[in-house]
N, C-alpha and C positions, 0 to 999 in steps of 0.2 A: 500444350497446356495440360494439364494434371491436377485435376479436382477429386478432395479426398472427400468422401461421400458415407457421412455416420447415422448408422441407423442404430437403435437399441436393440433390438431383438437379437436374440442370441443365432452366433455365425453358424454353431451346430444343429441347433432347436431347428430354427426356423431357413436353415438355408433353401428350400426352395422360393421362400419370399425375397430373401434375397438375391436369388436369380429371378424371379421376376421384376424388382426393381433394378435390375442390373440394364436389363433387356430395355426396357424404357428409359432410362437413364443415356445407354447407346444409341437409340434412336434419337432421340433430341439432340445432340449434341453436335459441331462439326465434325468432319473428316481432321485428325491430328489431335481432338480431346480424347482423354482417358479422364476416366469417371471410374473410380475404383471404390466401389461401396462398399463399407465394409460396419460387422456390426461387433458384438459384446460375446463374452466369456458367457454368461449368466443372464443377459437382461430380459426384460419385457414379460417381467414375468412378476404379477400381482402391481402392475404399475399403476392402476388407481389409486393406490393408497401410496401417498409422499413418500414414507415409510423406505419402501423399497425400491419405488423412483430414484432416490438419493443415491445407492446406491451404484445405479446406473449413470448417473451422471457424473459420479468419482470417475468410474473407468470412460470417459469420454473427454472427461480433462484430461490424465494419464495420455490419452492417446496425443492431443494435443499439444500435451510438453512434449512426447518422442518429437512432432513435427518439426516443433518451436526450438528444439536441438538439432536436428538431423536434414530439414529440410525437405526441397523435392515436391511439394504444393503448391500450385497458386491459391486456392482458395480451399476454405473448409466449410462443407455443407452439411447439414444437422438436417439429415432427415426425417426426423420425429415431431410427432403436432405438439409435444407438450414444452417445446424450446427448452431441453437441457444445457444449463449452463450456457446459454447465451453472451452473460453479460463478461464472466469470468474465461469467455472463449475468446470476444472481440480484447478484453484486458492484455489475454495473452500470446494473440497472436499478429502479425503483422501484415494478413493478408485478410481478405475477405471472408468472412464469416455472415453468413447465410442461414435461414433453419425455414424448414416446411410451411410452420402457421404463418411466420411473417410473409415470408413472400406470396404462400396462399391468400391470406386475408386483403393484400395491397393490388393482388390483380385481381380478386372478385371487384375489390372496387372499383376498378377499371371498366369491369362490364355491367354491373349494376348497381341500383341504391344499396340496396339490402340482401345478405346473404344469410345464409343457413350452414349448420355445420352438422355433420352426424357425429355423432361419438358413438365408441364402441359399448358403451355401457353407460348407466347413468350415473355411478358413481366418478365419473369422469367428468360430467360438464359442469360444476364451481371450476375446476380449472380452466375450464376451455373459456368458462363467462371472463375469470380472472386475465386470462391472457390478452382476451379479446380486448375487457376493456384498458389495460395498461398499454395497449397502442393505440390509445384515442379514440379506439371507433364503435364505441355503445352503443351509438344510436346508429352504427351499420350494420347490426343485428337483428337478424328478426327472429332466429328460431335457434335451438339447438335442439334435436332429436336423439333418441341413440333408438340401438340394434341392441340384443343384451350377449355381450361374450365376455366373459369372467378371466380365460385364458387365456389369452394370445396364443400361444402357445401351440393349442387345439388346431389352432387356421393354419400350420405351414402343407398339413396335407390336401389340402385346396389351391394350391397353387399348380399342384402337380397333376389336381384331375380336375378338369374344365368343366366336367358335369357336375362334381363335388360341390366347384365354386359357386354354380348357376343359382342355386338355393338361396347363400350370401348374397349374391349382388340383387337379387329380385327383396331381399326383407330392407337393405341398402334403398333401394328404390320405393319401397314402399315409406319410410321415413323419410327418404325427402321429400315427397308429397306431402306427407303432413309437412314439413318446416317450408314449402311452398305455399301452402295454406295459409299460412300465418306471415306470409309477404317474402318469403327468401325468394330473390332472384337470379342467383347465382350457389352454388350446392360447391361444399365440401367436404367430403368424408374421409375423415382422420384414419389414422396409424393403417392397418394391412386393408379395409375397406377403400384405400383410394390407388394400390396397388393392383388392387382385385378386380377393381371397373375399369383401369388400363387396359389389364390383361386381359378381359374379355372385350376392350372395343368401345367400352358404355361413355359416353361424354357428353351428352345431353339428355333427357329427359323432360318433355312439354316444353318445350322452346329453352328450358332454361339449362346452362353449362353447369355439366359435372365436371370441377377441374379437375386434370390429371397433375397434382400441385407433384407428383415427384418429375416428370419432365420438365415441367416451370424452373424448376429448383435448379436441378442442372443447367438449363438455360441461362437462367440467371448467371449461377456462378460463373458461365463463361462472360455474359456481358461485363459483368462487376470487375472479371481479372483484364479483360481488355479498357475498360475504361479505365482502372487503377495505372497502368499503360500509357494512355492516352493523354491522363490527369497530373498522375503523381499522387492521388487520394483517394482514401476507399472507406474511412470513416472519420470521427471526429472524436481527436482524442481532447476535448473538451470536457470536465466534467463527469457524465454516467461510464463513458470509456475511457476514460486518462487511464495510460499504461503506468505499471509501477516505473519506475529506474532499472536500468539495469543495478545499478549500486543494490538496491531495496529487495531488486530481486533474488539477487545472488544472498542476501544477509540469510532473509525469511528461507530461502531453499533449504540452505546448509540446515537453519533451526531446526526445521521440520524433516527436513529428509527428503527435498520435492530434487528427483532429479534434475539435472541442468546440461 
């Protein structure tokens, strides 16, 4: 099995995060998965504001058509909290597509009422409420918190020194306390903050789980490709995911110039 594994931050920038979700990714997983994370040219860089999010989520379709030509996938996992191109991912692919918030947000509610989310800044959380509640679960919210970091960018050399990171996961922890305050029972801390409490070990705090939602993620995507397997089904192309045609798709490609 062979799950592709997209994070936004950039593959140069920020490669030591992405070796450490690499690590986590491999431990989750069975013996015979490969989990191949891989991230962007340019991304993760001023992604609070839409603006330049968009442009990261081009290059994540992109990678998606290579698949959706070339193959070698079972499944396609969106590591990032802000579900880039989700809807437009399951459109065009015919394998499992997966992304962090979702599977994050469905096993907090697994383990308790109400959850808590950290963001990494506050210009961040209209999106994270937005997401939140477009999968039904408003009132599974109790807090959103942030940490304030402007740059992503800044944190890949925290990955690499364990004492650098100690600083981040203690202000991390200190915010979840406050969003436990205000009833979260289950904590999740978005983009490189829930890599950073992997890789230091951190997964609870006061009784209550800090998810480690990027091993989740890989785990899923193994269950998802095994059940599709098992089923013959892995979403519903009903409606929000109806796939174009192939006829529709080849028309639009050629228009635009979207390889095929």
């Amino acid at each position: 099995m062979k799950l592709w594994y997209q994070v936004v931050s950039s593959e140069t920038k920020m490669s030591h995060m992405i070796k450490a979700i690499q690590s986590l990714c491999d431990r989750a997983v069975e013996p015979g998965t490969t989990v191949e994370v891989r991230g962007t040219t340019h991304g993760a860089l001023g992604d609070q504001y839409r603006l330049f999010w968009h442009y990261d989520v081009r290059e994540v379709l992109d990678n998606a058509l290579k698949i959706r030509k070339s193959g070698g996938y079972d499944a396609f996992l969106v590591g990032n909290s802000l579900d880039p191109g989700i809807v437009e991912l399951r459109e065009l692919l015919d394998i499992p597509v997966l992304t962090f918030m979702e599977v994050g947000c469905h096993v907090a509610c697994m383990m308790g009422e109400r959850f808590g989310l950290i963001s990494l800044n506050e210009r961040m959380i209209p999106r994270y409420r937005e997401i939140v509640v477009g999968y039904g679960l408003r009132h599974r919210l109790a807090a959103i918190e942030a940490v304030e970091v402007n740059n992503i960018r800044s944190l890949d050399a925290i990955f690499a020194d364990r004492d650098a990171g100690a600083q981040l996961v203690e202000e991390t922890l200190r915010a979840s306390r406050r969003a436990i305050a205000q009833g979260s029972e289950v904590i999740i801390a978005t983009g490189p903050l829930t890599a950073l409490l992997g890789q230091h070990g951190v997964n609870e705090i006061d009784g209550v789980p800090l998810l480690d939602v990027q091993s989740y993620l890989a785990k899923m995507g193994e269950v998802m490709v095994k059940m599709k397997k098992l089923t013959g089904v892995h979403v519903s192309r009903r409606m929000l995911y109806e796939a174009p045609s192939e006829a529709m798709f080849k028309e639009v490609a050629k228009v635009r110039g979207i390889p095929t």
